[in-house]
Phi, psi and omega in degrees: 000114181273339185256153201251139169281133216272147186284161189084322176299115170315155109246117197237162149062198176317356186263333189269329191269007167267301146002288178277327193287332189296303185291343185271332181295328166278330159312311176283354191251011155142015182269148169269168208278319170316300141340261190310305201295334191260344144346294229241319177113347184295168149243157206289003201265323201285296169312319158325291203315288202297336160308308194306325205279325178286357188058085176228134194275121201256128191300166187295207187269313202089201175110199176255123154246163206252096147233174205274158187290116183289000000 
């Protein structure tokens, strides 16, 4: 996706589900969500939705997790 979306702007109906069809194969194959929203003109909360809304299976957070040591 080459075009930036304008901030503020609804996107609804077929424009979101052209969207979600554009973003989730890249969301699946490793960019993070943080990436497309800064892409795309979006914030990421915006971005969050429409992968979810699209049932796209979304990866943790990452990081280090804490277990405890044997």
């Amino acid at each position: 996706m080459s075009r930036t979306l304008a901030r503020g702007t609804r996107v609804t109906g077929a424009e979101r589900t052209r969207l979600a069809a554009e973003l989730a194969p890249r969301y699946a194959s490793g960019e993070s969500i943080r990436d497309l929203a800064a892409e795309t003109g979006r914030s990421y909360g915006f971005i969050y939705n429409v992968l979810k809304e699209a049932g796209v299976p979304l990866r943790g957070r990452g990081g280090n997790t804490r277990r405890k040591k044997d």
